[in-house]
Biotite code that builds the C-alpha atoms (Angstrom):
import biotite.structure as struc

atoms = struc.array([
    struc.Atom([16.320, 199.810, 107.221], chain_id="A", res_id=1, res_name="UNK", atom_name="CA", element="C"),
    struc.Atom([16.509, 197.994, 103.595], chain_id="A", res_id=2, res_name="UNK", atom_name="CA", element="C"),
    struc.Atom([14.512, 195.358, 103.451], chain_id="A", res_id=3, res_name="UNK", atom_name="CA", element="C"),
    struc.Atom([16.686, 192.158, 101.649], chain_id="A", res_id=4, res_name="UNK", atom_name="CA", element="C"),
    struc.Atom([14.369, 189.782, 100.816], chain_id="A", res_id=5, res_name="UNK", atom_name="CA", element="C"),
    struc.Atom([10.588, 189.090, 100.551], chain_id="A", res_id=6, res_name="UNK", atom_name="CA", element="C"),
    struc.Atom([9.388, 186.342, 101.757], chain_id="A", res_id=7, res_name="UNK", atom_name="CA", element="C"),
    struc.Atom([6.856, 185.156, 99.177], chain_id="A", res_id=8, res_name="UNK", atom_name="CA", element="C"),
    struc.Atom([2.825, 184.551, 100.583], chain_id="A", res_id=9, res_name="UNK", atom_name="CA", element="C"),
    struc.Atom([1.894, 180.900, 100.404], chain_id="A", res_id=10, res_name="UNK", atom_name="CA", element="C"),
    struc.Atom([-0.301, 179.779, 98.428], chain_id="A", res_id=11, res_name="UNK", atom_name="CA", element="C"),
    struc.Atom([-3.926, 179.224, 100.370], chain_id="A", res_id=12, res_name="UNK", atom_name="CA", element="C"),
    struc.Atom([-3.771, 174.929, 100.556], chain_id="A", res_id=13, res_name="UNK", atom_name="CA", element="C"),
    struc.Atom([-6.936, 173.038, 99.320], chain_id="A", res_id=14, res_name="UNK", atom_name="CA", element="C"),
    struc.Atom([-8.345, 171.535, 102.488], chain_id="A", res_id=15, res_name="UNK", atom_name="CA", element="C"),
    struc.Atom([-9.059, 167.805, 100.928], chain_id="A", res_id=16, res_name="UNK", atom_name="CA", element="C"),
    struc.Atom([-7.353, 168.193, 97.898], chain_id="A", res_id=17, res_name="UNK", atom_name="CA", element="C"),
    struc.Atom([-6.860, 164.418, 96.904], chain_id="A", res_id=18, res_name="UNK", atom_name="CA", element="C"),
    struc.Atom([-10.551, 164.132, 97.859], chain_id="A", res_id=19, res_name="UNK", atom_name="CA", element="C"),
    struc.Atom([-12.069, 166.974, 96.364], chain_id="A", res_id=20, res_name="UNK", atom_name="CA", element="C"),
    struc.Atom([-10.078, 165.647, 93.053], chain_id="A", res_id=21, res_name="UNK", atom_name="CA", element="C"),
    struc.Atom([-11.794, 162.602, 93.662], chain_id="A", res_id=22, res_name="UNK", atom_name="CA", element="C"),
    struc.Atom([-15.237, 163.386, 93.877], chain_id="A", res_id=23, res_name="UNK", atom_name="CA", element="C"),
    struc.Atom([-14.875, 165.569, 90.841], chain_id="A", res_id=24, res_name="UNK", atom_name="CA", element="C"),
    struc.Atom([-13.815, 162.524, 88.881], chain_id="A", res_id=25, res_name="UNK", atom_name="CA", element="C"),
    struc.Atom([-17.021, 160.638, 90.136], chain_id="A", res_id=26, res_name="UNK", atom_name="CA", element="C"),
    struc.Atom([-19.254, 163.244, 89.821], chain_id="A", res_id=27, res_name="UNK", atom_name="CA", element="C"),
    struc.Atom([-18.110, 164.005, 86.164], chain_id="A", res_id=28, res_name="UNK", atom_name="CA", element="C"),
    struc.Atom([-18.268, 159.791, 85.157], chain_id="A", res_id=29, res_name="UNK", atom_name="CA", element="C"),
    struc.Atom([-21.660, 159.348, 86.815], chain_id="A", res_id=30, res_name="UNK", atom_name="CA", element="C"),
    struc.Atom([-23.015, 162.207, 84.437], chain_id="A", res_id=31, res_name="UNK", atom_name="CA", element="C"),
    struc.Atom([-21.585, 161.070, 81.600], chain_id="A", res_id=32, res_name="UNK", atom_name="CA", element="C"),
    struc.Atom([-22.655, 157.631, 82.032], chain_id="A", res_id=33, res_name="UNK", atom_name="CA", element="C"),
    struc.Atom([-25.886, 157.277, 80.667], chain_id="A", res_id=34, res_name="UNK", atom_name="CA", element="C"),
    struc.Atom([-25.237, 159.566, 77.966], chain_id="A", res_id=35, res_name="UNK", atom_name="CA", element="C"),
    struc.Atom([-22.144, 158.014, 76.849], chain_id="A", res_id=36, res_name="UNK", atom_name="CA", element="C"),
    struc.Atom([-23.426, 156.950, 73.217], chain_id="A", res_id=37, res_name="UNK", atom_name="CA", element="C"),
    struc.Atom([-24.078, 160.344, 72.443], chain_id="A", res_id=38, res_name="UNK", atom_name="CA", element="C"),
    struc.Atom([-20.535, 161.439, 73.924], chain_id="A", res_id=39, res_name="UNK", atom_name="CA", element="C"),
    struc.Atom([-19.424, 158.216, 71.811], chain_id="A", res_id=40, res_name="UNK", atom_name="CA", element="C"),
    struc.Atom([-21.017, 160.170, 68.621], chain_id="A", res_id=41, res_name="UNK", atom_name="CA", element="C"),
    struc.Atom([-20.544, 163.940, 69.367], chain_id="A", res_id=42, res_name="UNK", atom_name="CA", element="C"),
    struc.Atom([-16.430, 163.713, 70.602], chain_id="A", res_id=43, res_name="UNK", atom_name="CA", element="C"),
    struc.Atom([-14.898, 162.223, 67.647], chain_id="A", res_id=44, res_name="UNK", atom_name="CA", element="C"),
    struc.Atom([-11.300, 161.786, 67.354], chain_id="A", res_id=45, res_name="UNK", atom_name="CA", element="C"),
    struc.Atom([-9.563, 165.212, 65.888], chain_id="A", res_id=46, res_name="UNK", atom_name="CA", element="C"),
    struc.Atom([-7.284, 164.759, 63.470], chain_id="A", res_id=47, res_name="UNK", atom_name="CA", element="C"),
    struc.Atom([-4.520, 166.718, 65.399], chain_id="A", res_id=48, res_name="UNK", atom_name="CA", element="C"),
    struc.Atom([-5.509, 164.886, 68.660], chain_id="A", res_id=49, res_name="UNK", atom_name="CA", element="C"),
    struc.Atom([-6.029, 161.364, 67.711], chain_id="A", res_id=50, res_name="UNK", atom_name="CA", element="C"),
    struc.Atom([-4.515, 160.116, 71.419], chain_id="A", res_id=51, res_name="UNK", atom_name="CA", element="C"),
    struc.Atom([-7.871, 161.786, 73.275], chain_id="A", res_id=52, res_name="UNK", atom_name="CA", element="C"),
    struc.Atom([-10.775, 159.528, 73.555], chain_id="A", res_id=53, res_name="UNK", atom_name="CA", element="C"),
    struc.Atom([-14.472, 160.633, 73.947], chain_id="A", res_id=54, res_name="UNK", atom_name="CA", element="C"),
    struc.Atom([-14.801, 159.879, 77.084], chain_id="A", res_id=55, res_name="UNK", atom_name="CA", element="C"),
    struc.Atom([-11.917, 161.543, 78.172], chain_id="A", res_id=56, res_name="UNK", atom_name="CA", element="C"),
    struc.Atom([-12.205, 165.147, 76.056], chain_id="A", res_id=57, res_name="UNK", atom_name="CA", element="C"),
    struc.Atom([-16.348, 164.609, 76.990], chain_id="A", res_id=58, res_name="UNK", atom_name="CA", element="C"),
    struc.Atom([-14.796, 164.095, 80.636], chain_id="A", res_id=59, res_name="UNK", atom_name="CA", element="C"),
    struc.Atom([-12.036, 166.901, 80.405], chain_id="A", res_id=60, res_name="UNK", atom_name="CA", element="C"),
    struc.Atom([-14.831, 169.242, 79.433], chain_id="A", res_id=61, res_name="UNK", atom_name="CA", element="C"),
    struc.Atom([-16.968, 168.546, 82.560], chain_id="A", res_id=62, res_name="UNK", atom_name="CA", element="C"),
    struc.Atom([-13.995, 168.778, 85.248], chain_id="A", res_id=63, res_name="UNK", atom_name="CA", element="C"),
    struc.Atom([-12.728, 172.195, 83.520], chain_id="A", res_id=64, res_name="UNK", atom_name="CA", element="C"),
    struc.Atom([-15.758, 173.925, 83.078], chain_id="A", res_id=65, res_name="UNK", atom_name="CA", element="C"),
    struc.Atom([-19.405, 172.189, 84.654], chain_id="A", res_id=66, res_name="UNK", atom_name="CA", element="C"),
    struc.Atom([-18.033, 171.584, 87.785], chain_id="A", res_id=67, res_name="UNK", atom_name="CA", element="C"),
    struc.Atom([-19.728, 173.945, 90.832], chain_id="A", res_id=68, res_name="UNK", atom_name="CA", element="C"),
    struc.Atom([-19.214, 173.758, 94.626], chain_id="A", res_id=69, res_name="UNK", atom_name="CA", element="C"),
    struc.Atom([-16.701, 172.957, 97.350], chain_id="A", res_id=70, res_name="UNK", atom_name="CA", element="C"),
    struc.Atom([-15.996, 169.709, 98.817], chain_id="A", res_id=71, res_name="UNK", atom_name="CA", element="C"),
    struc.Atom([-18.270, 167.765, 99.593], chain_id="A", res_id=72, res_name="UNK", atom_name="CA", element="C"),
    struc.Atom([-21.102, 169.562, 98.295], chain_id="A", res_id=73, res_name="UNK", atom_name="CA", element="C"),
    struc.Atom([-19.594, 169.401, 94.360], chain_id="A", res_id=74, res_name="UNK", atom_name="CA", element="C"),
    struc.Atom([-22.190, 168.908, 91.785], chain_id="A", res_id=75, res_name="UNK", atom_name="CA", element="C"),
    struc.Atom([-22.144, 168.956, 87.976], chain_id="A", res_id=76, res_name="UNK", atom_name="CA", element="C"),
    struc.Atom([-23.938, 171.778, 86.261], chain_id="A", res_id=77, res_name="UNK", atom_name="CA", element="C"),
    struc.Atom([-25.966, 170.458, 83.599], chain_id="A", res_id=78, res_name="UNK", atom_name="CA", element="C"),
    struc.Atom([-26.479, 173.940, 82.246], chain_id="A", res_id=79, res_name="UNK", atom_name="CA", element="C"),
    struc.Atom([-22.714, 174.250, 81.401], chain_id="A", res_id=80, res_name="UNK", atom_name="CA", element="C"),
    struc.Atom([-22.267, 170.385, 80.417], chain_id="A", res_id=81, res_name="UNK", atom_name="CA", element="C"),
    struc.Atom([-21.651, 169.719, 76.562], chain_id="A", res_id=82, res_name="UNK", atom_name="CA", element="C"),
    struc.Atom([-22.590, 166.454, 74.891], chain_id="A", res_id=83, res_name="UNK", atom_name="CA", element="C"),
    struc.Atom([-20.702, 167.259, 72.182], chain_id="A", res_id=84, res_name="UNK", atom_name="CA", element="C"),
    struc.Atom([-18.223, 169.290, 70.382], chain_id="A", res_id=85, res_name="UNK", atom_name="CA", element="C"),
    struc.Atom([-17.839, 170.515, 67.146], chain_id="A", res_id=86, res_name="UNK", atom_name="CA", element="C"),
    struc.Atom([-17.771, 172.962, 64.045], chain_id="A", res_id=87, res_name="UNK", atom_name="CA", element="C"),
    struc.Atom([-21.561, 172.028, 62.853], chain_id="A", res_id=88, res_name="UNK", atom_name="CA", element="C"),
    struc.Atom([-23.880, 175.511, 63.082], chain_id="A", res_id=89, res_name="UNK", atom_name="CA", element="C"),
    struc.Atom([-26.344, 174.933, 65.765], chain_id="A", res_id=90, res_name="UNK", atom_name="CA", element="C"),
    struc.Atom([-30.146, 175.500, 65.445], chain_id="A", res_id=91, res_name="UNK", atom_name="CA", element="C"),
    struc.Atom([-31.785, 179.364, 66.580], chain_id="A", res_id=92, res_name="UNK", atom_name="CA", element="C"),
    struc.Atom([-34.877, 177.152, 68.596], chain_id="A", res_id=93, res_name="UNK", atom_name="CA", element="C"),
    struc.Atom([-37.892, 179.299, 68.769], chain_id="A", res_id=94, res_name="UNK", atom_name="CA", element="C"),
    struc.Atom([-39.861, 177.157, 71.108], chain_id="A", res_id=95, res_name="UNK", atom_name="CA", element="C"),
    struc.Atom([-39.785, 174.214, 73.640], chain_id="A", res_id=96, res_name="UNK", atom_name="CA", element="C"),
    struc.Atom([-42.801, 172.735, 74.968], chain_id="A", res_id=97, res_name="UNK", atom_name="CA", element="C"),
    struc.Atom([-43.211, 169.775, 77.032], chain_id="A", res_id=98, res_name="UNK", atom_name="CA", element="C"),
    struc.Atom([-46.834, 168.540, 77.800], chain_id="A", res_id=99, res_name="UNK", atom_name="CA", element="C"),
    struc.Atom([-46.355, 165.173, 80.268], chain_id="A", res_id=100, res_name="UNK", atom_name="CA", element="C"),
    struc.Atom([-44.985, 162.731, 77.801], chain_id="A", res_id=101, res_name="UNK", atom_name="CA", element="C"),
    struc.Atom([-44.361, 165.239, 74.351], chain_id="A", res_id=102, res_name="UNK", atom_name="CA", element="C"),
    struc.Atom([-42.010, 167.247, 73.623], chain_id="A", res_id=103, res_name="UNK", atom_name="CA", element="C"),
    struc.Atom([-41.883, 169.682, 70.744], chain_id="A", res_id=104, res_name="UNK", atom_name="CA", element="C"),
    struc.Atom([-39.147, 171.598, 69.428], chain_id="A", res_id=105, res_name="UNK", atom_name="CA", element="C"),
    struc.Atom([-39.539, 174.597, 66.937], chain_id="A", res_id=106, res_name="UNK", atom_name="CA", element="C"),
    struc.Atom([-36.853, 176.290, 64.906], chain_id="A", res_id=107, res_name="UNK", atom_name="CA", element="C"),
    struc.Atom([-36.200, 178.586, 62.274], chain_id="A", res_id=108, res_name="UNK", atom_name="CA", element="C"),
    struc.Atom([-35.846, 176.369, 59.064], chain_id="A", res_id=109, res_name="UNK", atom_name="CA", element="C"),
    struc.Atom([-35.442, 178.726, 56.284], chain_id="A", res_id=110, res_name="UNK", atom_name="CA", element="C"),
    struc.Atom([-32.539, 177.980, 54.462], chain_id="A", res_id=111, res_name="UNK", atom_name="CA", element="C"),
    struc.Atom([-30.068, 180.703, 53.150], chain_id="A", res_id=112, res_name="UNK", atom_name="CA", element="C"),
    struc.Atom([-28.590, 180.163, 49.782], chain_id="A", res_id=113, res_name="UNK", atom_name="CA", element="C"),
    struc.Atom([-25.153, 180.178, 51.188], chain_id="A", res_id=114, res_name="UNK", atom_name="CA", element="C"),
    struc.Atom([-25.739, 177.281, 53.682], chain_id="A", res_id=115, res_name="UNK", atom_name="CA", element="C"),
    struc.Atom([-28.033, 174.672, 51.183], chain_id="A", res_id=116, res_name="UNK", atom_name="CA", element="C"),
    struc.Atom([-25.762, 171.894, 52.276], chain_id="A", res_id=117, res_name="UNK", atom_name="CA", element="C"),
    struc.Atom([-26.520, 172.108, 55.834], chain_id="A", res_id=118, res_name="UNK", atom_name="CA", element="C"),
    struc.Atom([-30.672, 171.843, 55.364], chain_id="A", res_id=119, res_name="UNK", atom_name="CA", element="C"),
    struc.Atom([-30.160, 167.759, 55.665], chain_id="A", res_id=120, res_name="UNK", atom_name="CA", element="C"),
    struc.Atom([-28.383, 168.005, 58.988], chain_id="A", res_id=121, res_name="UNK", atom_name="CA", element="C"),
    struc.Atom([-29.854, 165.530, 61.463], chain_id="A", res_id=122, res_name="UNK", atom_name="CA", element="C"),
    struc.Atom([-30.924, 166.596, 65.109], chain_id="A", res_id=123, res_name="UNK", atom_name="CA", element="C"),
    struc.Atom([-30.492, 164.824, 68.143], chain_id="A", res_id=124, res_name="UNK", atom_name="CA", element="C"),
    struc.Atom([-32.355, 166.016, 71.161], chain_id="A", res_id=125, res_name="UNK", atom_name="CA", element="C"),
    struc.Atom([-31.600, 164.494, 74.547], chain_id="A", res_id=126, res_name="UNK", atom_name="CA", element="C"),
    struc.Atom([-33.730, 163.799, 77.235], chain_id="A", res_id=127, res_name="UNK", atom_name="CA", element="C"),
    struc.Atom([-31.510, 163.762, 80.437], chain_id="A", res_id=128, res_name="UNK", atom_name="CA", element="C"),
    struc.Atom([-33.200, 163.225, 83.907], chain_id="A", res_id=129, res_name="UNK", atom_name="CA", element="C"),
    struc.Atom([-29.778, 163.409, 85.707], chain_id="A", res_id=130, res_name="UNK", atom_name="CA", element="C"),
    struc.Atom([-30.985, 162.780, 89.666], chain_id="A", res_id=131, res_name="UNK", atom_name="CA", element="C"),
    struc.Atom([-32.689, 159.225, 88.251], chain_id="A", res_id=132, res_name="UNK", atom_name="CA", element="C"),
    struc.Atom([-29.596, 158.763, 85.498], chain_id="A", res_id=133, res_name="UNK", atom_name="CA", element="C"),
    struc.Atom([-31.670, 158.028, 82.906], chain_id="A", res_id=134, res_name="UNK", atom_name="CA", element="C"),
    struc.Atom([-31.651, 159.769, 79.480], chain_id="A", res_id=135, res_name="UNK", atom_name="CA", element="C"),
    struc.Atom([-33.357, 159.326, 76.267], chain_id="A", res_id=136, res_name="UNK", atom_name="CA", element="C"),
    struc.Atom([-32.695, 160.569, 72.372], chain_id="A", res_id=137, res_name="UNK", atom_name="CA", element="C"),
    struc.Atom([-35.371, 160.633, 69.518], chain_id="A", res_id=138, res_name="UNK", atom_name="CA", element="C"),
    struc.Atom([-36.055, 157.635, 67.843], chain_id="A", res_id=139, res_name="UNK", atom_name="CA", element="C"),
    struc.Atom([-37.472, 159.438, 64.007], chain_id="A", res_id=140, res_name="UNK", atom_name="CA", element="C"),
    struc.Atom([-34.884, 161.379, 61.867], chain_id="A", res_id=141, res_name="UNK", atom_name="CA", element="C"),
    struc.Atom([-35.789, 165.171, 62.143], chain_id="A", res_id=142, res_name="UNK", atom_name="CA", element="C"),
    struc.Atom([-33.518, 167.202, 59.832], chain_id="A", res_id=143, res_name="UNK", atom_name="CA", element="C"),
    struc.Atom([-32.487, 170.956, 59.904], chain_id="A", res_id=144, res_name="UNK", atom_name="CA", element="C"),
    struc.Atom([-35.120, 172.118, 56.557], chain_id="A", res_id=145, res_name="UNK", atom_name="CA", element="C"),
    struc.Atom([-38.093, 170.310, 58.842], chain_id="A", res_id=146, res_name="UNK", atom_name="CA", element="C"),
    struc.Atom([-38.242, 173.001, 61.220], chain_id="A", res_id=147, res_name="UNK", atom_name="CA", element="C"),
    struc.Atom([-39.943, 171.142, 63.877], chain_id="A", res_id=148, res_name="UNK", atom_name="CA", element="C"),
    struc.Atom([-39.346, 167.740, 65.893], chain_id="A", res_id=149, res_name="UNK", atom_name="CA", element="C"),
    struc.Atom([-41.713, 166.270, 68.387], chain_id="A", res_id=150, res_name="UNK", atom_name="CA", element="C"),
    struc.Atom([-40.451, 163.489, 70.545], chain_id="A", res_id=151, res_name="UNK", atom_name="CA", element="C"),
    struc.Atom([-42.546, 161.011, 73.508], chain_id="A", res_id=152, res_name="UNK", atom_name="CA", element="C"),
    struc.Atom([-40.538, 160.271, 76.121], chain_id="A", res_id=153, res_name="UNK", atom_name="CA", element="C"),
    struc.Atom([-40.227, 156.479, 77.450], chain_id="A", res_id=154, res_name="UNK", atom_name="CA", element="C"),
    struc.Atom([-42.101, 154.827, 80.317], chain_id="A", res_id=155, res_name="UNK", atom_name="CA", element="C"),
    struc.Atom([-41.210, 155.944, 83.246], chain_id="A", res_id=156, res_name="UNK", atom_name="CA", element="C"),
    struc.Atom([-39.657, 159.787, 81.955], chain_id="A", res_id=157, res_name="UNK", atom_name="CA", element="C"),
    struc.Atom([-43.042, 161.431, 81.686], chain_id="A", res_id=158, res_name="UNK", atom_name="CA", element="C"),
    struc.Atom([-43.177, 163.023, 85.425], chain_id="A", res_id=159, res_name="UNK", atom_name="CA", element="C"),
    struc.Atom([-39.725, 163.412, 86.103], chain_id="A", res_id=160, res_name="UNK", atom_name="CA", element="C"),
    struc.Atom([-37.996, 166.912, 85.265], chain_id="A", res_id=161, res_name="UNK", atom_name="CA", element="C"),
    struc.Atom([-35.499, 166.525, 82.265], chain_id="A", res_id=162, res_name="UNK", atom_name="CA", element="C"),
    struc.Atom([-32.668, 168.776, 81.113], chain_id="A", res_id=163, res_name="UNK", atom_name="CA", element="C"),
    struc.Atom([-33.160, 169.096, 77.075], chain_id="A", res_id=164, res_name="UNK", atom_name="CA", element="C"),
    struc.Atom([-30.039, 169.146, 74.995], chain_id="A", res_id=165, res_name="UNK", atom_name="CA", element="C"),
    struc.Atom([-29.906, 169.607, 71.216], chain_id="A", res_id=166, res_name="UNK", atom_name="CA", element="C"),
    struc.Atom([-27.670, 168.229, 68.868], chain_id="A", res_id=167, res_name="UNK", atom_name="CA", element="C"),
    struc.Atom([-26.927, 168.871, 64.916], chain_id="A", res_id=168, res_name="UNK", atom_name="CA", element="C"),
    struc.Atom([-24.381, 166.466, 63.307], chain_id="A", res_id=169, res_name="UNK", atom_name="CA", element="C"),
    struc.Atom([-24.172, 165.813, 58.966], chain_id="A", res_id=170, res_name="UNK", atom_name="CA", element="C"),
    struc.Atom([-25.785, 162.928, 57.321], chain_id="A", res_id=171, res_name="UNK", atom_name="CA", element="C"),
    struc.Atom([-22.195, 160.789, 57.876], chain_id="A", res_id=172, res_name="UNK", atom_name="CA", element="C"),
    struc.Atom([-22.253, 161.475, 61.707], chain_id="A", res_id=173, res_name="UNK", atom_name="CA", element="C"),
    struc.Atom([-18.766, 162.540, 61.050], chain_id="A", res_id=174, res_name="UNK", atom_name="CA", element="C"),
    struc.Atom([-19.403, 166.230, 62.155], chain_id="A", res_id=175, res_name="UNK", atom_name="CA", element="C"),
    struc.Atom([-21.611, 167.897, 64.938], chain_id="A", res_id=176, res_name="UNK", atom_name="CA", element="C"),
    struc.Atom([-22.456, 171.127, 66.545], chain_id="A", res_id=177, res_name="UNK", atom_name="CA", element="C"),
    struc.Atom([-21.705, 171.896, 70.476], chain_id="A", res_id=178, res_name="UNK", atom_name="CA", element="C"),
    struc.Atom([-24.500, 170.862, 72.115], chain_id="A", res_id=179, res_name="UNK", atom_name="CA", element="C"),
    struc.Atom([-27.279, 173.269, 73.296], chain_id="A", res_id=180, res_name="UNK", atom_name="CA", element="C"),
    struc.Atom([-28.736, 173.515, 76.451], chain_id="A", res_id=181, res_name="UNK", atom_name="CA", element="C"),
    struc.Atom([-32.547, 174.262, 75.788], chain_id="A", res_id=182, res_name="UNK", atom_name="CA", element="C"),
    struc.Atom([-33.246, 174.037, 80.150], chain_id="A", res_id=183, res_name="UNK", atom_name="CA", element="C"),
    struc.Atom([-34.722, 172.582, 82.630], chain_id="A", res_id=184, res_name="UNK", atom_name="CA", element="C"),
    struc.Atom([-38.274, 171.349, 82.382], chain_id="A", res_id=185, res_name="UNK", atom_name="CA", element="C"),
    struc.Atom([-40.643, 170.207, 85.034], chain_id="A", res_id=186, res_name="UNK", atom_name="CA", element="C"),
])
């Protein structure tokens, strides 16, 4: 017998779809809401993109590639969240230490010849306790040719464990670096 015609297999259907959409959404705002200056900062407008906002590329980012679990246990995974995006060189970070309410970042600051211009990039380095929603940046200026930042966390930040992410944008703010994850720490 000649078989005619196939019928095609079905495609598996998402059990909750609209709701599993939905939670992803909410998941994805509630992390970026206390971060959202740096987001406001660190996803500026492209040139060949101008209709994007922050928020939504920051939130695009999250939903497409942060997002773990199945309905209803979805969660954002702060390891894979960025905070920003961009064409800045990030830092090689030698060492993290946190003791209570200090944390102290060291990096490799020698500067090649070829890259002067970037030894006056800025660093931002977030503090992000994500179960309490609270997150923090440096208040001092630390620049790439320092080699070293130290930061004190606020009132209240000192016992709770933070997810550390590092940022490098030029002295205009006009470009940055994708945001590094530095971890978890307790």
């Amino acid at each position: 017998m000649k078989l005619l015609s196939k019928q095609k297999e079905r495609k598996v259907l998402v059990v909750n779809g609209t709701e599993t959409v939905r939670m992803k959404f909410a998941r994805a705002r509630k992390f970026i809401n206390p971060v959202n200056d740096i987001i406001q900062m660190g996803y500026t407008a492209r040139k060949r993109n101008l209709r994007k906002t922050p928020i939504g590329r920051a939130m695009s980012g999250l939903l497409q590639n942060a997002m773990i679990g199945t309905y209803p246990d979805i969660v954002v995974d702060p390891a894979k969240a960025q905070l920003s995006a961009g064409v800045k060189l990030s830092l090689g970070v030698d060492s993290v230490d946190r003791q209570q309410k200090q944390i102290t970042i060291v990096w490799n600051s020698a500067t090649n010849v070829l890259y002067q211009d970037r030894a006056d990039d800025a660093i931002i380095l977030c503090a992000y306790a994500v179960e309490e929603e609270l997150a923090a940046i440096n208040d001092e200026v630390a620049l790439r040719q320092d080699g070293t930042l130290t930061m004190q966390l606020p009132d209240g930040m000192e016992k709770l464990p933070i997810h550390l992410y590092l940022i490098v944008h030029d002295r205009e703010k006009a470009n940055f670096s994708n945001s590094q994850y530095l971890g978890l720490f307790i």
